[in-house]
N, C-alpha and C positions, 0 to 999 in steps of 0.2 A: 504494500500500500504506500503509495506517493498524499503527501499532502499539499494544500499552500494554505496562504494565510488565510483565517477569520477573515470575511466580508459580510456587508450585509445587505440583505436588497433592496429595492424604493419602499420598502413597506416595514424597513427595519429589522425585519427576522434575522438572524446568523446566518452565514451558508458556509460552506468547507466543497470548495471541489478537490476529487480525490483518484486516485487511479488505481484499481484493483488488480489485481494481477493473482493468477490460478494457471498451477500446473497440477496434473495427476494423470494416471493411466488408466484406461477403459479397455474391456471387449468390444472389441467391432467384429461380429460376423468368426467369433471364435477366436482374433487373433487380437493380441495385446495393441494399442496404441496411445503413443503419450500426446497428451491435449496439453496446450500452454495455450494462454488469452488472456490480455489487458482491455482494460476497460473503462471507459471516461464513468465516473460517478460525482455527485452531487449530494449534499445532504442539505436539510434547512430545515432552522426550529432546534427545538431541544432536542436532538439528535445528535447535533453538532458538540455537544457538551461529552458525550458516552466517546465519540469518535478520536475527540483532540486530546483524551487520557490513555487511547490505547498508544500500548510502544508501537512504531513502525516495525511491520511484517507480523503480529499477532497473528496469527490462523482464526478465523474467524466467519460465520454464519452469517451472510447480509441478506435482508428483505428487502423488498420495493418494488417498483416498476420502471418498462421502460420507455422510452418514451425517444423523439429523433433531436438531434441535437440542432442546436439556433439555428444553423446554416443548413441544413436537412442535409449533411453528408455526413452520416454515421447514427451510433445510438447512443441515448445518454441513458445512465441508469442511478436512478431516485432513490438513496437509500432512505425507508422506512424504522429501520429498525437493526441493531447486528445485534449478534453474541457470542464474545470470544469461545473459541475452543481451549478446554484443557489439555495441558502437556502431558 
């Protein structure tokens, strides 16, 4: 996970945009394959408060949705909610 700073938007809320990033290995059609993907993210609201305490790179559970980013070239994903994973 990438951070940048605290901003807030015309209405005053926190925001954090953030950048996710997820490797693991899956079955595809019987045969192992490693999956790697980054991902533009967003948080706003008391959200922003649970996210700027985790250490960078916590393993961790995100909810939200997605949604296309300002410029409609890609997806941005809304975090609702995380919860770290135990080591």
């Amino acid at each position: 996970m990438e951070r940048a700073a605290l901003r807030y938007t015309p209405a005053g809320l926190p925001a954090l945009d953030l950048s996710l990033q997820h490797e693991s290995e899956v079955s595809e059609d019987g045969q192992p394959r490693k999956v790697s993907m980054e991902i533009k993210a967003v948080a706003i609201g008391a959200i922003t408060r649970t996210l700027q305490a985790l250490d960078l790179g916590t393993a961790s559970i995100y909810a939200g949705f997605l949604t296309s980013s300002r410029n409609k070239r890609g997806l941005l994903f809304h975090i609702t909610s995380v919860e770290p994973l135990s080591a």
